[in-house]
PAMI-221953 format. One line per field, with one value per residue: x, y, z of N, C-alpha, C in turn; residue in one letter; residue number from 0. Coordinates in Angstrom, 3 decimals. Each point is the difference from the previous one (the first is absolute). Layout:
n.X	(X, ...)
n.Y	(Y, ...)
n.Z	(Z, ...)
ca.X	(X, ...)
ca.Y	(Y, ...)
ca.Z	(Z, ...)
c.X	(X, ...)
c.Y	(Y, ...)
c.Z	(Z, ...)
code	(a, ...)
pos	(NUM, ...)
REM end
This chain:
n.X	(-18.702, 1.078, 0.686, 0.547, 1.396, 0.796, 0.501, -1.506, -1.057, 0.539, 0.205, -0.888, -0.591, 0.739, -0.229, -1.214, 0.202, 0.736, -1.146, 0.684, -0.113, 1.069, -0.159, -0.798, 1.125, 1.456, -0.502, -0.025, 0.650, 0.064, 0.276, 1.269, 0.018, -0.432, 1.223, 1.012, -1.008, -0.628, 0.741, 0.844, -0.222, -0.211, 1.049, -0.057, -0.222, 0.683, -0.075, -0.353, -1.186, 0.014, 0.595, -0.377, -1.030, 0.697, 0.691, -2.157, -0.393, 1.474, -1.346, -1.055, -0.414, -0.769, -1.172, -0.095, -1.216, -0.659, -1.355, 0.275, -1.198, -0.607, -1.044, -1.059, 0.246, -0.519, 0.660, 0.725, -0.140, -0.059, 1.524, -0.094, -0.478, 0.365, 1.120, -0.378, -0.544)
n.Y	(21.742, 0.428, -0.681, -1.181, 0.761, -0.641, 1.257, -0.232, 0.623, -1.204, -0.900, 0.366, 0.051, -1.198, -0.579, 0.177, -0.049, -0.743, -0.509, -0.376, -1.635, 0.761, 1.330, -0.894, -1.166, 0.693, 0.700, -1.243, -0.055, -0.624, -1.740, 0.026, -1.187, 0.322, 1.093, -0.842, -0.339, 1.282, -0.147, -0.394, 0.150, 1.162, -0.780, -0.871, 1.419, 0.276, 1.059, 0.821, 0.017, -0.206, -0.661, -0.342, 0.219, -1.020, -0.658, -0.376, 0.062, -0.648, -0.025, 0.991, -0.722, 0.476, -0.434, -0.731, -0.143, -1.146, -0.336, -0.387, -0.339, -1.567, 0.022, 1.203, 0.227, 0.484, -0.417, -0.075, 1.179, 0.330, -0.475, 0.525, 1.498, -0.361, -0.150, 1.290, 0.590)
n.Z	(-16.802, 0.528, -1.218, 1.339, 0.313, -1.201, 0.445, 0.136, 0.579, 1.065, -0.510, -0.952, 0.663, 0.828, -0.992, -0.335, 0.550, -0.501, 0.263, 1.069, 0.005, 0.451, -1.007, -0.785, 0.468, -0.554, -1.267, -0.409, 0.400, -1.196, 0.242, -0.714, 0.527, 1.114, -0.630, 0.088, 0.980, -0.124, -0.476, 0.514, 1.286, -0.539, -0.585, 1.287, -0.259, 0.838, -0.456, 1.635, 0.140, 1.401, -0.170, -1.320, 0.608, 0.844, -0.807, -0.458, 1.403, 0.109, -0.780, 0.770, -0.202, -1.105, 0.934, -1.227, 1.105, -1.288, 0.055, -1.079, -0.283, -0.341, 0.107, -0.515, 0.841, -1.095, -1.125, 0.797, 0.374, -1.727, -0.174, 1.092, -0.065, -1.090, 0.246, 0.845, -1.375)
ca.X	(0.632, 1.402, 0.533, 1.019, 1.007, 0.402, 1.271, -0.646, 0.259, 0.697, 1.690, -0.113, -0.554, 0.921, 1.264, -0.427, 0.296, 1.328, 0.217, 0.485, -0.766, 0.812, -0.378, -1.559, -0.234, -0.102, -1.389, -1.061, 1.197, 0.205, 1.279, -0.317, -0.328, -1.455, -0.120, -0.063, -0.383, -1.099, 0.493, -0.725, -1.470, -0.530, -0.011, -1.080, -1.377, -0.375, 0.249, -0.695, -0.219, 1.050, 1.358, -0.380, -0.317, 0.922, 0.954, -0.165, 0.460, 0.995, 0.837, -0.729, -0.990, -1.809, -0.361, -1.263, -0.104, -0.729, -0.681, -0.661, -0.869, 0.617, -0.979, -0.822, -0.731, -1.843, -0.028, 0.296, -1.592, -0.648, 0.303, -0.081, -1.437, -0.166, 0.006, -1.322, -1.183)
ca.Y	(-0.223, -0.572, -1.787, -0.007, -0.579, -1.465, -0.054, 0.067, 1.318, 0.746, -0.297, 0.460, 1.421, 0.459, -0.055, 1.638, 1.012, -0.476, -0.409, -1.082, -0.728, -0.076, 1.437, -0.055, -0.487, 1.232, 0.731, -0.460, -0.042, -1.367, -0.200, -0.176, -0.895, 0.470, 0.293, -1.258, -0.345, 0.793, -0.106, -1.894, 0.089, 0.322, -1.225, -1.334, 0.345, -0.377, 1.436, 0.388, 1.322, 0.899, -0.205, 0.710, 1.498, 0.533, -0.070, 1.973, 1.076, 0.008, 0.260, 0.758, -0.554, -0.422, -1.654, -0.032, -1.213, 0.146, -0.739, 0.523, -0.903, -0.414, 0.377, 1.070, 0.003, 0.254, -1.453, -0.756, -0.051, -0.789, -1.278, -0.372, -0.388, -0.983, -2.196, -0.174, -0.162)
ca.Z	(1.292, -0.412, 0.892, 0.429, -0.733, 0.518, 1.106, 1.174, -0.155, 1.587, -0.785, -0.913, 0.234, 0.763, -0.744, -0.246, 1.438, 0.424, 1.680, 0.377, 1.266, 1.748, -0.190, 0.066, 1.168, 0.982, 0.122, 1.030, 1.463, 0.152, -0.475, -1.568, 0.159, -0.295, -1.346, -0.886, 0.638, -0.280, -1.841, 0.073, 0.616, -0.991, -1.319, 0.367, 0.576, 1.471, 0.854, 0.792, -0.065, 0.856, -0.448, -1.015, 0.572, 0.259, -1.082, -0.966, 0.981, 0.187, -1.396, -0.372, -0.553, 0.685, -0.083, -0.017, -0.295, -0.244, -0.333, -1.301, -0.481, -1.298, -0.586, 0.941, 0.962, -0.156, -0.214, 1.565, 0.522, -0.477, 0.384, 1.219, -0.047, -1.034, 1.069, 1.120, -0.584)
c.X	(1.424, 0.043, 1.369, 0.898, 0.370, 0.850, -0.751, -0.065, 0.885, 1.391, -0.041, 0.267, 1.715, 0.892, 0.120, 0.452, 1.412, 0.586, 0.595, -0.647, 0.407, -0.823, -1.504, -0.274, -0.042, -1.179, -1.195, 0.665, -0.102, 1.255, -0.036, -0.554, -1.637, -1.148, -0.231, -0.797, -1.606, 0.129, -0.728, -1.162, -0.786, -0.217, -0.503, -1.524, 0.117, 0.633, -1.024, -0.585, 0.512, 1.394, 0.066, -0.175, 1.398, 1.088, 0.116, 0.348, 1.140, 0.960, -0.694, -1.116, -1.327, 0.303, -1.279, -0.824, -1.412, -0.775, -0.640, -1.035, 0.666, -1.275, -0.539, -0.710, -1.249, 0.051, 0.202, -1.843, -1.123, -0.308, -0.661, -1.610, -0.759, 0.143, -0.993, -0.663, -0.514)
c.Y	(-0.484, -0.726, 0.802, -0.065, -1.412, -0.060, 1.228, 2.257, 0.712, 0.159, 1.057, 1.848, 0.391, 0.104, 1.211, 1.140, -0.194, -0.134, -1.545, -0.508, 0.465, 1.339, -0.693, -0.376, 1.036, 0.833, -1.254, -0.345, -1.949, -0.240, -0.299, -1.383, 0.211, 0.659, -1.228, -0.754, 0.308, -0.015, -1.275, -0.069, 0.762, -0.221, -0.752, 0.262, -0.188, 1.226, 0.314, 1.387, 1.389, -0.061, 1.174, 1.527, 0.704, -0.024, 1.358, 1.165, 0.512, 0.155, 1.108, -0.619, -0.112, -1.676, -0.072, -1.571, 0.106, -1.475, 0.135, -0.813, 0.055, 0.510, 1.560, -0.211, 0.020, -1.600, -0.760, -0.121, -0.158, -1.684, -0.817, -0.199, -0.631, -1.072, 0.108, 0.010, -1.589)
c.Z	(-0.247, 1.132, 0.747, -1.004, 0.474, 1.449, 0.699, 0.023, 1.015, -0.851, -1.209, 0.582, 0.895, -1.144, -1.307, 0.955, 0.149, 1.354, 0.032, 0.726, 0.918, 0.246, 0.842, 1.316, 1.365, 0.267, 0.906, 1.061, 0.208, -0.541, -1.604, -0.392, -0.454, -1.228, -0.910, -0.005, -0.207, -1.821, -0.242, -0.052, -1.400, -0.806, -0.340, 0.723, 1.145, 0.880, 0.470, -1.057, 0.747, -0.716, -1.024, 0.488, 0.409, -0.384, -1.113, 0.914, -0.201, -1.707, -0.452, -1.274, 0.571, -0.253, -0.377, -0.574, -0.273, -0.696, -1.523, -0.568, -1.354, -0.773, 0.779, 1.370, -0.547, -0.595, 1.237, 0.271, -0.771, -0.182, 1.173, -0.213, -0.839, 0.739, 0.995, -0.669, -0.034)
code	(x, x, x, x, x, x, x, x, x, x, x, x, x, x, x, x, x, x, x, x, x, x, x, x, x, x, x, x, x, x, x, x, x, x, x, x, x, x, x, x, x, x, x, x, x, x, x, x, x, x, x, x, x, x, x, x, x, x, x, x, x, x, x, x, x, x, x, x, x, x, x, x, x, x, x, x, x, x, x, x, x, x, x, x, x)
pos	(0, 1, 2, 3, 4, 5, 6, 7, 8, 9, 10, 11, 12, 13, 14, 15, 16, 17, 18, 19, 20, 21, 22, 23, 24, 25, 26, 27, 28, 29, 30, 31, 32, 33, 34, 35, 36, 37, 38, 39, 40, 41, 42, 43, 44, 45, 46, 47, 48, 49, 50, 51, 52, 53, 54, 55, 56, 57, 58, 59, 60, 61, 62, 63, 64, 65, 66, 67, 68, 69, 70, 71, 72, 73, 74, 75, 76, 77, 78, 79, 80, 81, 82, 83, 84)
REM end
């Protein structure tokens, strides 16, 4: 599973694209402020899932979010039924 980059994947991916905060803001029809703003927000874990969706929209990106067990789901449920045992 790849980790975030340290400067977050909204900043990474715009800056791959050689887009400008003012370019990005335009495509989501907010002010640039806001860009800065959603960066942040990503950094410190605290971006909306909507946000995200729509940030990848506007850069042509899939979004994809996902839950991964640290261990198999068949271990998860062996586990489990072992402690009801």
């Amino acid at each position: 599973m790849p980790l975030r980059p340290k400067i977050g994947w909204v900043r990474s991916i715009r800056k791959a694209l050689g887009m400008t905060i003012k370019q990005l803001a335009k495509r989501l029809g907010v002010d640039p402020s806001r860009i800065v703003k959603i960066k942040t927000a990503e950094i410190r874990d605290a971006v909306t899932l909507h946000t995200l969706k729509m940030v990848a929209e506007k850069l042509d990106c899939s979004f994809v979010y996902a839950l991964v067990p640290s261990t198999s789901l068949k271990e998860a449920i062996e586990s489990k039924a072992e402690a009801l045992a």
